[in-house]
N, CA, C and O atoms as a GROMACS GRO file, in nm:
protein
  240
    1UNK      N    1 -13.237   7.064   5.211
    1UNK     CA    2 -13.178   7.130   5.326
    1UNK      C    3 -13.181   7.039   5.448
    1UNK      O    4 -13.076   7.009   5.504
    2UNK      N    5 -13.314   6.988   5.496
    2UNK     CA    6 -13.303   6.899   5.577
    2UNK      C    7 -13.195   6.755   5.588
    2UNK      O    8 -13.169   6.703   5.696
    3UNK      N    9 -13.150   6.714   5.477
    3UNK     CA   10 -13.079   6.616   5.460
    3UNK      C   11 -12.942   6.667   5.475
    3UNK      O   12 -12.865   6.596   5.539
    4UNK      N   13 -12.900   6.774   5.430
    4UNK     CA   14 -12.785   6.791   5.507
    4UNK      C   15 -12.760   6.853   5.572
    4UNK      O   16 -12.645   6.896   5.572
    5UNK      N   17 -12.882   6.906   5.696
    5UNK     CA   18 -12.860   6.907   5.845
    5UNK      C   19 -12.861   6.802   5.879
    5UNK      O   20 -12.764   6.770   5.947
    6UNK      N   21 -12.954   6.707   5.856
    6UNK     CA   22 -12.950   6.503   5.937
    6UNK      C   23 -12.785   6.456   5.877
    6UNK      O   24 -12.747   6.354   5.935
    7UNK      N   25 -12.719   6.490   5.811
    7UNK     CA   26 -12.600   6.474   5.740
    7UNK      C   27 -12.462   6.510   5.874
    7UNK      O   28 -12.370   6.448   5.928
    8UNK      N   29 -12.511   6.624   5.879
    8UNK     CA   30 -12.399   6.703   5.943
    8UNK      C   31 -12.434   6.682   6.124
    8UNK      O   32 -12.344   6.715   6.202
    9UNK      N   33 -12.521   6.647   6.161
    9UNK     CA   34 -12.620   6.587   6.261
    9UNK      C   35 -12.544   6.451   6.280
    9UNK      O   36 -12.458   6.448   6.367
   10UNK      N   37 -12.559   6.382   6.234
   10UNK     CA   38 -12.503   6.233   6.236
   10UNK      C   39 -12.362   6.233   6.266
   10UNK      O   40 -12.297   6.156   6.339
   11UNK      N   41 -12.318   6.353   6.183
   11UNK     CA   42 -12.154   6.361   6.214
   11UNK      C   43 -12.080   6.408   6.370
   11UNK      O   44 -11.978   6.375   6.429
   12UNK      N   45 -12.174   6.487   6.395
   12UNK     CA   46 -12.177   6.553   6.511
   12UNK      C   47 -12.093   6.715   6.482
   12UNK      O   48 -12.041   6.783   6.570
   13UNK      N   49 -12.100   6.746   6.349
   13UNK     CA   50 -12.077   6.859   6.284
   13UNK      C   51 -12.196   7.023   6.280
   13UNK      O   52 -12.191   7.124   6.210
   14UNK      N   53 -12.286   6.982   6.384
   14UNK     CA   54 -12.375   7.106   6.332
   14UNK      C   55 -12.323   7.217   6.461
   14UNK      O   56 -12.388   7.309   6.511
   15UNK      N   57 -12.246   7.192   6.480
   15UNK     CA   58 -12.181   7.317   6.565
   15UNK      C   59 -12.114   7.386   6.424
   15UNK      O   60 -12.119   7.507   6.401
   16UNK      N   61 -12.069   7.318   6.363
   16UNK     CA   62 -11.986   7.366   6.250
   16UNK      C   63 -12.112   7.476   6.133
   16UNK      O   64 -12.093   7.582   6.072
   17UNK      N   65 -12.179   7.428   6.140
   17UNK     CA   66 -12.356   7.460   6.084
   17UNK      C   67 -12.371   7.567   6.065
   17UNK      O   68 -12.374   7.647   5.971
   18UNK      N   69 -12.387   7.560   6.225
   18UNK     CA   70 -12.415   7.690   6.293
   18UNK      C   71 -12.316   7.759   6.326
   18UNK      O   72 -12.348   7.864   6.380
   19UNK      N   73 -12.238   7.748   6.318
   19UNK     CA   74 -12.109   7.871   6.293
   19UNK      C   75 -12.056   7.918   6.215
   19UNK      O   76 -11.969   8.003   6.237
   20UNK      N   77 -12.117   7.851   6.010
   20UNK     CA   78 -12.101   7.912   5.945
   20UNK      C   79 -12.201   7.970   5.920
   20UNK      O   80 -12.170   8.058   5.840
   21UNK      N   81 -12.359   7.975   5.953
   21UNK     CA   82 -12.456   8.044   5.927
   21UNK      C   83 -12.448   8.159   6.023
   21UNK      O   84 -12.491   8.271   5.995
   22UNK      N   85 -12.403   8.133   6.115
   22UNK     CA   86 -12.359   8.292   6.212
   22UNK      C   87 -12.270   8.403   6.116
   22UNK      O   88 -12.296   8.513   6.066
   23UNK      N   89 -12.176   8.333   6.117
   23UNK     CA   90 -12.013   8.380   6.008
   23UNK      C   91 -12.120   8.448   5.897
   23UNK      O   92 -12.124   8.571   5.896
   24UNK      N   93 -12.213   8.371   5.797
   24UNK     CA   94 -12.254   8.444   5.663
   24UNK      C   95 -12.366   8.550   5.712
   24UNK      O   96 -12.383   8.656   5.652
   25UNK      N   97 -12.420   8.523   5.794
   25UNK     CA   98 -12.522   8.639   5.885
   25UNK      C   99 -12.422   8.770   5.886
   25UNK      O  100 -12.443   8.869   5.815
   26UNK      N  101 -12.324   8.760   5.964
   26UNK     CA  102 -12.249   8.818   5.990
   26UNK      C  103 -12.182   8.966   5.932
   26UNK      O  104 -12.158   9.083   5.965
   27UNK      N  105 -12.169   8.852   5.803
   27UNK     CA  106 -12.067   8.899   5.687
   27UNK      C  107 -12.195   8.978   5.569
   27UNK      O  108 -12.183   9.084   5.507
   28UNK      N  109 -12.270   8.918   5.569
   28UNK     CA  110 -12.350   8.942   5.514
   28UNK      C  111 -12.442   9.097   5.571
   28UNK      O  112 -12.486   9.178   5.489
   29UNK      N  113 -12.456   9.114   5.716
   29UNK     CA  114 -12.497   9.243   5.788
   29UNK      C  115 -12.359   9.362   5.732
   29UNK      O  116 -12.364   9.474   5.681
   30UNK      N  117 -12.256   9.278   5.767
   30UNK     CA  118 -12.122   9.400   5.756
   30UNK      C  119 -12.158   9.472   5.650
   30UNK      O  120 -12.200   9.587   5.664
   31UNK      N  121 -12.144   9.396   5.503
   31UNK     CA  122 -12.179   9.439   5.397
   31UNK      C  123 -12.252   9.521   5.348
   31UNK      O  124 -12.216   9.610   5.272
   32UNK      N  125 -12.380   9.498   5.393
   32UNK     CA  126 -12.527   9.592   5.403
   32UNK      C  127 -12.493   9.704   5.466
   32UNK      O  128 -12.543   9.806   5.417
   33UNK      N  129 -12.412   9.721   5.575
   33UNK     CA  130 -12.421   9.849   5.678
   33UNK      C  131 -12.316   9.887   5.586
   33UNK      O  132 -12.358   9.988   5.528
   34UNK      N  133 -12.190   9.855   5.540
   34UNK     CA  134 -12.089   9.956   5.441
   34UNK      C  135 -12.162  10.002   5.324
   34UNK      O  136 -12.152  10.123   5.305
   35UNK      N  137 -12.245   9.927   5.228
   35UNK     CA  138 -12.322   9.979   5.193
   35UNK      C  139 -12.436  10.102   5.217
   35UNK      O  140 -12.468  10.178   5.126
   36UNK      N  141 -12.475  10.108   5.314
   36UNK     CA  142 -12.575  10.189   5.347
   36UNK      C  143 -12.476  10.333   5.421
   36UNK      O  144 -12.520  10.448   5.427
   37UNK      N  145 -12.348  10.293   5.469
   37UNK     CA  146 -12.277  10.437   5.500
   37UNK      C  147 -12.238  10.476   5.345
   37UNK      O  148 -12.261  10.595   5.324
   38UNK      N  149 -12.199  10.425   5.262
   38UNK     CA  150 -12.147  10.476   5.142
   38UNK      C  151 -12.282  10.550   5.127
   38UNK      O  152 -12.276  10.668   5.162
   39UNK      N  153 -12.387  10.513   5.087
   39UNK     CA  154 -12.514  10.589   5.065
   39UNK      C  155 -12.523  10.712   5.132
   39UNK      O  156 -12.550  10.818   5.076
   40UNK      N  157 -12.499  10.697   5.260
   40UNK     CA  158 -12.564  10.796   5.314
   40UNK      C  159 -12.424  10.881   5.334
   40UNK      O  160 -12.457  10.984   5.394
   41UNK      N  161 -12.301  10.882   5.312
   41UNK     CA  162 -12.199  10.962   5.287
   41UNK      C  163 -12.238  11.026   5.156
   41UNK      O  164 -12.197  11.142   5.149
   42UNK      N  165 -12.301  10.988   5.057
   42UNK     CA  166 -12.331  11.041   4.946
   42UNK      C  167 -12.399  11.156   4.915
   42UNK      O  168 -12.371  11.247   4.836
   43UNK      N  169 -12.534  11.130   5.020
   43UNK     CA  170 -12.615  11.190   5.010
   43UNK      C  171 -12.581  11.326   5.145
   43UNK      O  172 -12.642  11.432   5.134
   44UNK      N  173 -12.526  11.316   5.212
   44UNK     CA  174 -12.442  11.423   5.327
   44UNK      C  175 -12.317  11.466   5.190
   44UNK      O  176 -12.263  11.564   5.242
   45UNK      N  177 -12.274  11.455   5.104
   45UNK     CA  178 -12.156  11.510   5.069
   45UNK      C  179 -12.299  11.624   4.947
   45UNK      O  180 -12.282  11.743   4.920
   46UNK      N  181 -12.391  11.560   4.911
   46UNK     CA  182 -12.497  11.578   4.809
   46UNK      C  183 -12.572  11.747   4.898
   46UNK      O  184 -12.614  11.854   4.855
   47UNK      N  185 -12.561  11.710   4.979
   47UNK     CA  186 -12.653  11.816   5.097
   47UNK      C  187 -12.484  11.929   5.117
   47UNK      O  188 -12.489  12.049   5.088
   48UNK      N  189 -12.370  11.872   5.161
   48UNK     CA  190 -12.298  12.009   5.182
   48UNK      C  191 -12.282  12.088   5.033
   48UNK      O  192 -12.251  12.207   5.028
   49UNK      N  193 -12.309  11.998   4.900
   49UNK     CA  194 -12.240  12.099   4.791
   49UNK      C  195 -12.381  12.172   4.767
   49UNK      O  196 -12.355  12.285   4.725
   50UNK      N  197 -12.549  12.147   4.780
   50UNK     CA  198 -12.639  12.254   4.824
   50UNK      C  199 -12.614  12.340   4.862
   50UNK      O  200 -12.635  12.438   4.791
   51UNK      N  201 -12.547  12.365   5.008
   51UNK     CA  202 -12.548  12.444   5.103
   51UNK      C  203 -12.418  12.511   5.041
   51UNK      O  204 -12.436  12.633   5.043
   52UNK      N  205 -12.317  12.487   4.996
   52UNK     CA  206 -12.214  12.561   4.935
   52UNK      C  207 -12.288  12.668   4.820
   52UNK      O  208 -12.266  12.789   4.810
   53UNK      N  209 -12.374  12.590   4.745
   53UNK     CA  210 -12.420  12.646   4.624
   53UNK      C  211 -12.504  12.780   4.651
   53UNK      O  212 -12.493  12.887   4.592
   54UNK      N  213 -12.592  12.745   4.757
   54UNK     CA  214 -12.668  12.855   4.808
   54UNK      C  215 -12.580  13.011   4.906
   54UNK      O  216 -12.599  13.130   4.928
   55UNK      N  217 -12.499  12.918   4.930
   55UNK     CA  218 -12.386  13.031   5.012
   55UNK      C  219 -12.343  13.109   4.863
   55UNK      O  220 -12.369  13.228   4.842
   56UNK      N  221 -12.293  13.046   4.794
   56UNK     CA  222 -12.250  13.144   4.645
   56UNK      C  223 -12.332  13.219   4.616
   56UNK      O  224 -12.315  13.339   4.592
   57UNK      N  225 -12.434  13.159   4.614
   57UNK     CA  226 -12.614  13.261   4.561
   57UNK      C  227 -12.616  13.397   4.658
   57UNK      O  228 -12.609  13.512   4.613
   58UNK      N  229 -12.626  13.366   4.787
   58UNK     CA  230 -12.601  13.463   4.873
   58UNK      C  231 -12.506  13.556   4.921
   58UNK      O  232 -12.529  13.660   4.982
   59UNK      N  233 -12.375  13.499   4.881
   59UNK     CA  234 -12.282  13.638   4.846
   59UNK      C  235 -12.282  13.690   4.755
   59UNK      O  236 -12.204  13.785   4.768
   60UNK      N  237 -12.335  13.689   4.632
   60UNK     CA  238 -12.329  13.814   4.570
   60UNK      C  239 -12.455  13.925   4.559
   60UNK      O  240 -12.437  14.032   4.502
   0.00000   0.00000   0.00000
């Protein structure tokens, strides 16, 4: 790793570096958080068909 930061260093490329390690940070957070709404849409769609189920229980 160090060698090709002194690599990209020499070039005068670590702006470039560091703007794709921002970019995969980035992309990489997006991902996780769509992930974690799909989850938790799941588990809210999981909780209204409960509450449906128990409403059936209770009308009759």
């Amino acid at each position: 790793m160090t060698d090709a930061v002194y690599i990209f260093a020499q070039k005068g490329d670590l702006a470039h570096v560091s703007l794709f390690l921002w970019a995969s940070a980035a992309s990489a957070l997006l991902v996780w958080s769509l992930k974690e709404q799909a989850a938790s849409n799941e588990r809210f769609q999981d909780f209204v068909e409960e509450i449906a189920r128990l409403n059936r229980l209770f009308e009759d």
